[in-house]
N, C-alpha and C positions, 0 to 999 in steps of 0.2 A: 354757613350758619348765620342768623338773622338775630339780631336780641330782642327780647320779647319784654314788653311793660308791667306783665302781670294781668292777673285776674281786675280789671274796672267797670265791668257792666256785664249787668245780669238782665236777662230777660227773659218775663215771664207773660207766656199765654194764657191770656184772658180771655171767657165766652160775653161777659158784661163789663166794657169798657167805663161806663158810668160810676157801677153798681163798684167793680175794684177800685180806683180812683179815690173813692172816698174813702174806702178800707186801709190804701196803702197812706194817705194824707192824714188819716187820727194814728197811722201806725209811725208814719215818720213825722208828724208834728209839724209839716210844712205841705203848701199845695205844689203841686208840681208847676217845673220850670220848663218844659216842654207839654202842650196840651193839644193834640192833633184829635183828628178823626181815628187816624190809622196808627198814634202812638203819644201816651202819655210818660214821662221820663224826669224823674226824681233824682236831683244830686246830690249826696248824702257822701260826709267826712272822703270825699275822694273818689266815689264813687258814681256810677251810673245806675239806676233802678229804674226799668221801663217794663209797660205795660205796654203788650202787644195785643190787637184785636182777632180773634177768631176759634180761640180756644187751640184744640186741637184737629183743628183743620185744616191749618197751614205744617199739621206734620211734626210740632212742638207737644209733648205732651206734658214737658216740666220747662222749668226755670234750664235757660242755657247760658252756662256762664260765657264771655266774649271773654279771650290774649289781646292783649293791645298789640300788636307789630308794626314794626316801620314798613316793612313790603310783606302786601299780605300775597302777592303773587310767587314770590320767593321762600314765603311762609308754606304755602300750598304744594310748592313742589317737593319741599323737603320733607314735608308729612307725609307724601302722600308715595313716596320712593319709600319710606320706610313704613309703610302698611294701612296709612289712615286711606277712609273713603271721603269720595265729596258728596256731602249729601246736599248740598247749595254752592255755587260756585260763586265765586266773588263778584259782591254787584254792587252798583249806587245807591245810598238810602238815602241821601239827600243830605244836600252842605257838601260833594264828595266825601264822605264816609263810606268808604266799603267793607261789607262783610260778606261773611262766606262759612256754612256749617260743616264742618267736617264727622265722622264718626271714627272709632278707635274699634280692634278688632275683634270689640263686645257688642259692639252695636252707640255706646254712647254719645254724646251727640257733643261735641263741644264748637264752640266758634271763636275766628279770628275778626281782628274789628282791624283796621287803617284808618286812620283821619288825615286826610290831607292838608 
């Protein structure tokens, strides 16, 4: 068993990467600290808040919260022995950060994050 950091980043699909941006900056009273093409990401009392582009197109239809984990590959196997699906398998988002989506045997979607 692996220990887990908790709930620190949420991410939510956006169909207007612009158009959200500004909504989520008068909502949290700061501009974002990360500002990409393909991801804008708000740090807030400890936390991660990112806007992801595509809507529901990349498969997200709500906000997924990310586990922080120290081995998300070790994360993955113990979940996934006791019933979870891989609905995204652990990959590079850049800086080595890996994440990977898993679902629970409702369909829900949660994700594991690793930072190296």
């Amino acid at each position: 068993m692996t220990d887990i950091s908790g709930i620190k980043t949420v991410l939510h699909p956006v169909s207007d990467l612009t158009a959200a941006k500004s909504v989520y900056t008068a909502l949290l009273g700061m501009p974002p600290q990360h500002d990409e093409s393909y991801y804008v990401g708000y740090e807030v009392a400890g936390q991660q808040i990112g806007l992801v582009p595509g809507g529901g197109a990349q498969g997200m239809t709500g906000p997924v919260a990310y586990w922080h984990v120290p081995d998300i590959e070790a994360k993955l196997a113990e979940v996934t022995a006791a019933g979870a699906g891989v609905k995204e398998a652990a990959h590079d988002v850049g800086g080595g950060r890996l994440v990977a989506d898993i679902t629970d045997p409702d369909g829900n979607v949660l994700g594991l994050l690793q930072d190296r």
